[in-house]
C-alpha positions as CSV (number, residue, x, y, z in Angstrom):
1,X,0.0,0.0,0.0
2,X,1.5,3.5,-0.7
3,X,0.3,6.7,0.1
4,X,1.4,10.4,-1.2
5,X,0.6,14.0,-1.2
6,X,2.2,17.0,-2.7
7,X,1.8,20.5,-3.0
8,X,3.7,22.8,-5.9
9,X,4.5,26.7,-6.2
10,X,5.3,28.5,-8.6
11,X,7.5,31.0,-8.2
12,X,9.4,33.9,-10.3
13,X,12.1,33.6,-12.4
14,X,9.9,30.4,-14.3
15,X,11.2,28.4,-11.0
16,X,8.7,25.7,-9.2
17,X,9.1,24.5,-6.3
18,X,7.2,21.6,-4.9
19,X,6.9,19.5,-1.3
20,X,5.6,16.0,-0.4
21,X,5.3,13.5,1.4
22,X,5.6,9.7,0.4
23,X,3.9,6.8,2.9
24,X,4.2,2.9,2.5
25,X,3.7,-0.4,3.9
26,X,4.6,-3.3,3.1
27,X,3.2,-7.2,4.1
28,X,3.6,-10.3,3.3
29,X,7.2,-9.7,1.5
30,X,9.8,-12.4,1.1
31,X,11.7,-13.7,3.5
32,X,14.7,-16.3,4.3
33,X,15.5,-18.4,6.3
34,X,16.5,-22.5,7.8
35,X,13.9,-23.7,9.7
36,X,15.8,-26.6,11.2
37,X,16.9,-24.4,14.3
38,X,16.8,-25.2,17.9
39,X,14.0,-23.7,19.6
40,X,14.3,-20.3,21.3
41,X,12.7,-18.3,23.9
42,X,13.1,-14.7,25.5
43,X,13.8,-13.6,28.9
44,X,11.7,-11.0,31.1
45,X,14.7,-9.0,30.7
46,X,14.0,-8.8,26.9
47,X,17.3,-11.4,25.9
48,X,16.7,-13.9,23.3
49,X,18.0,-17.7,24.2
50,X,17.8,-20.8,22.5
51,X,15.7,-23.1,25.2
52,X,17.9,-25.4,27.4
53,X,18.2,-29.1,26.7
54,X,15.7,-28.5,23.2
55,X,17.0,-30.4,20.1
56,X,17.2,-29.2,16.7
57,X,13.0,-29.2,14.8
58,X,14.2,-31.6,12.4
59,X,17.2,-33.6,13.8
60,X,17.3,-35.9,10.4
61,X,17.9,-33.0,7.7
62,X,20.6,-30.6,7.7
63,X,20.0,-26.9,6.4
64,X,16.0,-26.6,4.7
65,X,16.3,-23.4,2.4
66,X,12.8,-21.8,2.7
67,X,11.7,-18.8,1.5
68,X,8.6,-17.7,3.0
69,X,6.4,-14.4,3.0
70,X,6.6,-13.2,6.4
71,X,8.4,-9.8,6.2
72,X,6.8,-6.3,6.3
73,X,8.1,-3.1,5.9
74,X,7.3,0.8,6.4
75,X,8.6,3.9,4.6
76,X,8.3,7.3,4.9
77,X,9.6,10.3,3.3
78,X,9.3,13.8,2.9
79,X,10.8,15.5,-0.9
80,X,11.0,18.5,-1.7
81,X,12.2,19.9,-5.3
82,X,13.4,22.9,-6.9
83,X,13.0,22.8,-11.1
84,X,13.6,26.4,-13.0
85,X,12.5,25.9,-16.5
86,X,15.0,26.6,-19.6
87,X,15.1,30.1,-19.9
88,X,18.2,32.5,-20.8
89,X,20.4,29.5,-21.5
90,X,20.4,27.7,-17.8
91,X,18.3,25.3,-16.1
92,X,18.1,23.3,-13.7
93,X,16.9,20.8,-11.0
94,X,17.6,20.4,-7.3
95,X,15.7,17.2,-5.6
96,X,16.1,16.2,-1.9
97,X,14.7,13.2,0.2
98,X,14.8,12.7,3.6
99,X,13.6,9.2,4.7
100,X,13.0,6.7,6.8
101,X,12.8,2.8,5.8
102,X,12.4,0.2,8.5
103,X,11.8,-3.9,7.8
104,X,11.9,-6.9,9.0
105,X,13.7,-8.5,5.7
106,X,15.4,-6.8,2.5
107,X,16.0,-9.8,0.5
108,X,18.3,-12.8,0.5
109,X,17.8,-15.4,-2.8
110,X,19.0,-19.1,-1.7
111,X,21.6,-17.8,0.9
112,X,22.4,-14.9,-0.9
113,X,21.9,-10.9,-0.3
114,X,19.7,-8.7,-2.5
115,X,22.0,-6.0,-1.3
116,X,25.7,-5.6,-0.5
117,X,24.9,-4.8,3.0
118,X,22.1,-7.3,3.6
119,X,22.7,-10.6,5.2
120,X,21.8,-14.3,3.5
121,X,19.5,-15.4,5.8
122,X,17.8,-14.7,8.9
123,X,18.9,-15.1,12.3
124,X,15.7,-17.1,13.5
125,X,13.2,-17.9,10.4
126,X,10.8,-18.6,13.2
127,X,11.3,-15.3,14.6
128,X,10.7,-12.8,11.9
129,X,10.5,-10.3,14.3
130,X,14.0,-10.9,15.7
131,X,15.2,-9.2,12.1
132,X,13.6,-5.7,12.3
133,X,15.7,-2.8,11.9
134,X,17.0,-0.5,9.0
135,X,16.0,-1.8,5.1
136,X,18.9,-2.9,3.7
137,X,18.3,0.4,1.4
138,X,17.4,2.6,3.8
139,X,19.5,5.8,2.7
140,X,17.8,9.0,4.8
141,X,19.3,11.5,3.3
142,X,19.8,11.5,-0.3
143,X,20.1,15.2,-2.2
144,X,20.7,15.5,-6.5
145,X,21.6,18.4,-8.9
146,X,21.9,18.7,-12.4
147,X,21.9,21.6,-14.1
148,X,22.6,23.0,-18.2
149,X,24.0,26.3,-19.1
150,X,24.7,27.7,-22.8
151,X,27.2,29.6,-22.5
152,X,26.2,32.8,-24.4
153,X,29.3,33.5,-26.4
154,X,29.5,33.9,-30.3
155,X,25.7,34.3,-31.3
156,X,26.0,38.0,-32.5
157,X,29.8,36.3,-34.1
158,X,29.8,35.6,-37.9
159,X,32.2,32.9,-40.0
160,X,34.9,31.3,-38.5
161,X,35.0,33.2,-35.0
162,X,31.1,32.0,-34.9
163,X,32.4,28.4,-35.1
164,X,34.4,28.8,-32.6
165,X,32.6,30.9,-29.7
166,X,29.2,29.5,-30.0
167,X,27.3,26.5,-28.8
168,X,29.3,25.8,-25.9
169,X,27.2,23.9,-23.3
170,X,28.1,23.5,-19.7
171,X,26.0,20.3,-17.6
172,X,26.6,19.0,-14.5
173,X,24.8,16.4,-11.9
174,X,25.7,16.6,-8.2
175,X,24.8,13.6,-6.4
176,X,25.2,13.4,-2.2
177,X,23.7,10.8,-0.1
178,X,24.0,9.0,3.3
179,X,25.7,5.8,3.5
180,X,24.5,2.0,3.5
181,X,23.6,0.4,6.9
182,X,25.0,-2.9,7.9
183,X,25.9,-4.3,11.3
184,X,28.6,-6.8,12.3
185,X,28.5,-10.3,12.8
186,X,29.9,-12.4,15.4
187,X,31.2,-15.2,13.2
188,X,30.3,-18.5,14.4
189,X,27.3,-19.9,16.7
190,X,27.3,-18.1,20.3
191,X,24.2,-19.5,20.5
192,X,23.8,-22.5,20.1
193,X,21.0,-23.1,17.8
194,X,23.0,-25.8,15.1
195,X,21.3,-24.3,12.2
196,X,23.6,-24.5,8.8
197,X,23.9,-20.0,8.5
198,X,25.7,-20.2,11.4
199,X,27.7,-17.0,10.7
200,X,24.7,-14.7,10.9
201,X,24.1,-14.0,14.4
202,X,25.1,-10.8,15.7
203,X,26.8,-9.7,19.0
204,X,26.3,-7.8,21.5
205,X,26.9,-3.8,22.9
206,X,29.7,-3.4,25.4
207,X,28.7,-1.1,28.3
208,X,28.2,2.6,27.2
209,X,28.8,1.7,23.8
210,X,25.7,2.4,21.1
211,X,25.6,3.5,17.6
212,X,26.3,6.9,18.3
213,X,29.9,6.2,19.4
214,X,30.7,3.0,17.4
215,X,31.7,4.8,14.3
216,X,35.2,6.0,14.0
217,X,35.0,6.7,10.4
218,X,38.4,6.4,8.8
219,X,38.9,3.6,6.3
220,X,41.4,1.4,8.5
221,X,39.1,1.9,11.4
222,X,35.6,2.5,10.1
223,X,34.0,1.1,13.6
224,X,35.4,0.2,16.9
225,X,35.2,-3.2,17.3
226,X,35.5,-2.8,20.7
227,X,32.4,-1.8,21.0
228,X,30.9,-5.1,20.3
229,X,31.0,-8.1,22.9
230,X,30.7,-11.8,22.3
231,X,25.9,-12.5,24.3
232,X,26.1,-14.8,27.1
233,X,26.7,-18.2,25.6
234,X,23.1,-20.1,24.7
235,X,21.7,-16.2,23.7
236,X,21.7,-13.7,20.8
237,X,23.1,-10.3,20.9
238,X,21.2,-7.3,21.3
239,X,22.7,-5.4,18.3
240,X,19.6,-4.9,15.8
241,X,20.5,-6.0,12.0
242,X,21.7,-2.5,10.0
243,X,21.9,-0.9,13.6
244,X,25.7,1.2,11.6
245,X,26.1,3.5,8.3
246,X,28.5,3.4,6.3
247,X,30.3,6.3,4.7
248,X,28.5,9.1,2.7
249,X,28.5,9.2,-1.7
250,X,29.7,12.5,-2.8
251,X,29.9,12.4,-6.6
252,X,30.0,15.6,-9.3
253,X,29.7,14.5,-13.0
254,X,30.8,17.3,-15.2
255,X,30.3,17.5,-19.2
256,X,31.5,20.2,-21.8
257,X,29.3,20.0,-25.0
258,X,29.9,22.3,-28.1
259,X,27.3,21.9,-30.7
260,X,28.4,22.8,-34.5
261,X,25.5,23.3,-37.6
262,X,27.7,21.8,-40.5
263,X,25.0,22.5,-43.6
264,X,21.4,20.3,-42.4
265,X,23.3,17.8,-40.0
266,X,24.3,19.3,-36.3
267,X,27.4,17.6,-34.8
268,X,28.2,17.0,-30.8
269,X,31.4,17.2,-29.5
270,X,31.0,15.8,-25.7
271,X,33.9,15.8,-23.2
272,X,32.2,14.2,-20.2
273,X,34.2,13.5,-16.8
274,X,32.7,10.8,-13.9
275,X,33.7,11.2,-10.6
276,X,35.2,15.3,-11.7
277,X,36.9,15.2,-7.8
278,X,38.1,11.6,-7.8
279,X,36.6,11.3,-4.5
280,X,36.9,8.4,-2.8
281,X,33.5,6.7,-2.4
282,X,33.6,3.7,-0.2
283,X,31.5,1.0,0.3
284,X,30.9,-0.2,3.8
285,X,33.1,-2.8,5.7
286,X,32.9,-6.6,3.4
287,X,33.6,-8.5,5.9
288,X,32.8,-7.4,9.4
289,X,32.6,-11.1,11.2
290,X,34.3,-10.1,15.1
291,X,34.8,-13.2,16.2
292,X,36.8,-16.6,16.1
293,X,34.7,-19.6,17.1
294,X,36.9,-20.1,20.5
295,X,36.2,-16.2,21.1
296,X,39.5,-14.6,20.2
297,X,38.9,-11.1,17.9
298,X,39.3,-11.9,14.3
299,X,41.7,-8.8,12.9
300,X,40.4,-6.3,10.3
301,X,36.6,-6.5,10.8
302,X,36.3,-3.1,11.1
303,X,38.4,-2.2,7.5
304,X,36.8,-0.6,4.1
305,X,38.1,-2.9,1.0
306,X,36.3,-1.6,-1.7
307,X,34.6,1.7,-3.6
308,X,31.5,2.4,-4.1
309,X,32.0,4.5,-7.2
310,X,35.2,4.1,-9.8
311,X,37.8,7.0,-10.3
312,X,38.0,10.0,-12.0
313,X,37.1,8.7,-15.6
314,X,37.1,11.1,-18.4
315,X,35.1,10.3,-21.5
316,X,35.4,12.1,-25.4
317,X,32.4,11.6,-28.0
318,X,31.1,12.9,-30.9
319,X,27.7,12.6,-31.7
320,X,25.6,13.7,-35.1
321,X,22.2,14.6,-35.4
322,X,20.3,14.8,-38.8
């Protein structure tokens, strides 16, 4: 089910502005899991334990993949938009999103994630519950530019200086977002519950820790791991799935056009350059697994290995239109 409503406003200077507001929600979505787990339970206190002395559902089968349709979801988000119509050579578009997308499952195909940040399968499939916390895509803040300009050079120009000065064309797209959530895993099962995905459990806070103070923000060191404990043997930490964020996008496309009549036909000259700051967009930690299954602290959890966008790229083209 989704829900909207928007208002626009136009103002001077052939600009429009516009504000909204986007609603949905979500039942009934898929869902992963194995089934063949031990049974849990939770504590008054609110901790999650697989029951003492219970035996595993279905003691004669190993892993049962099963995907199910017991997820939901909820979104909301205001935007808000800026567009100026083309009018003395420039226009443009500013667009901003501010959002919020909870779940209790973003995907996960035969033991697989739907997104880089989403985890294979479940924690409890009997437990859907267990799972909710940030959508795998859940990016709040999320802001886009673009934006053309003709330069107004040479149009007063005849002959060979008009060749040269006129139809010069400046573009640009801006694009700055908040990063992916994820969360850490504790690598092995704390718990106890003998299912096959025994890697997807998560741990637990240390004292004072949270995720205001986990992040640290620097490749080498994008979270503390520190701040995450092995639960009690037998229980499940209290760390919620996508509970971190991982760093921002910052990305400015720039392209020079110049435009050139030759007799009926109209020829394109394009220099285009990705990435125009060579920014360093990373992705968040690959492979942040804490723990070593007799408890030791496996090194590097907390390391960025990989980008999120490529490098400066610069691009030349030519294109004719007739």
């Amino acid at each position: 089910v989704q829900w909207h409503l928007n208002t626009q406003r136009e103002l001077p200077g052939g600009m429009v502005a516009e504000i909204g507001y986007l609603g949905s929600r979500g039942v009934n979505l898929p869902y992963y899991g194995d089934p063949n787990t031990t049974p849990s339970e939770y504590l008054p206190d609110g901790t999650k334990r697989v029951i003492p002395g219970a035996a595993l559902r279905y003691p004669s089968w190993g892993r049962i993949r099963t995907r199910a349709t017991g997820a939901e979801s909820s979104y909301h988000g205001m935007t808000a938009s800026l567009h100026k119509r083309f009018s003395h050579g420039v226009q443009f578009q500013a667009n901003y999103t501010y959002s919020r997308s909870i779940d209790t499952w973003s995907g996960g195909l035969q033991g697989s994630s739907d997104y880089l940040t989403g985890a294979g399968s479940a924690v409890d499939y009997w437990d859907p519950e267990f799972e909710r916390g940030r959508s795998s895509f859940d990016v709040p803040h999320n802001f886009v530019f673009n934006a053309v300009y003709l330069l107004p050079f040479g149009d007063n120009s005849t002959g060979f200086k008009r060749a040269l000065t006129s139809g010069w064309q400046l573009s640009g797209i801006v694009a700055v977002s908040s990063g992916m959530p994820f969360h850490p895993f504790v690598g092995f099962d704390r718990a106890g519950d003998r299912q096959s995905d025994d890697d997807m459990q998560r741990p637990s806070w240390a004292p004072g820790r949270n995720p205001s103070n986990a992040i640290i923000g620097t490749a080498e060191q994008w979270f503390d791991p520190l701040a995450f404990v092995l639960p009690a043997a037998g229980t499940f930490g209290n760390v919620r799935r996508n509970e971190l964020r991982g760093p921002n996008l910052r990305v400015v496309d720039f392209s020079i056009f110049k435009n050139q009549r030759v007799g009926p036909t109209q020829v394109q000259f394009r220099v285009e350059i990705f990435n125009l700051l060579n920014r360093a967009n990373f992705n968040p930690p690959s492979s942040p697994l804490l723990f070593q299954s007799g408890g030791a602290r496996i090194t590097g959890a907390e390391r960025i290995t990989s980008l999120a966008t490529p490098a400066r790229q610069l691009q030349l083209g030519m294109k004719i239109l007739f």
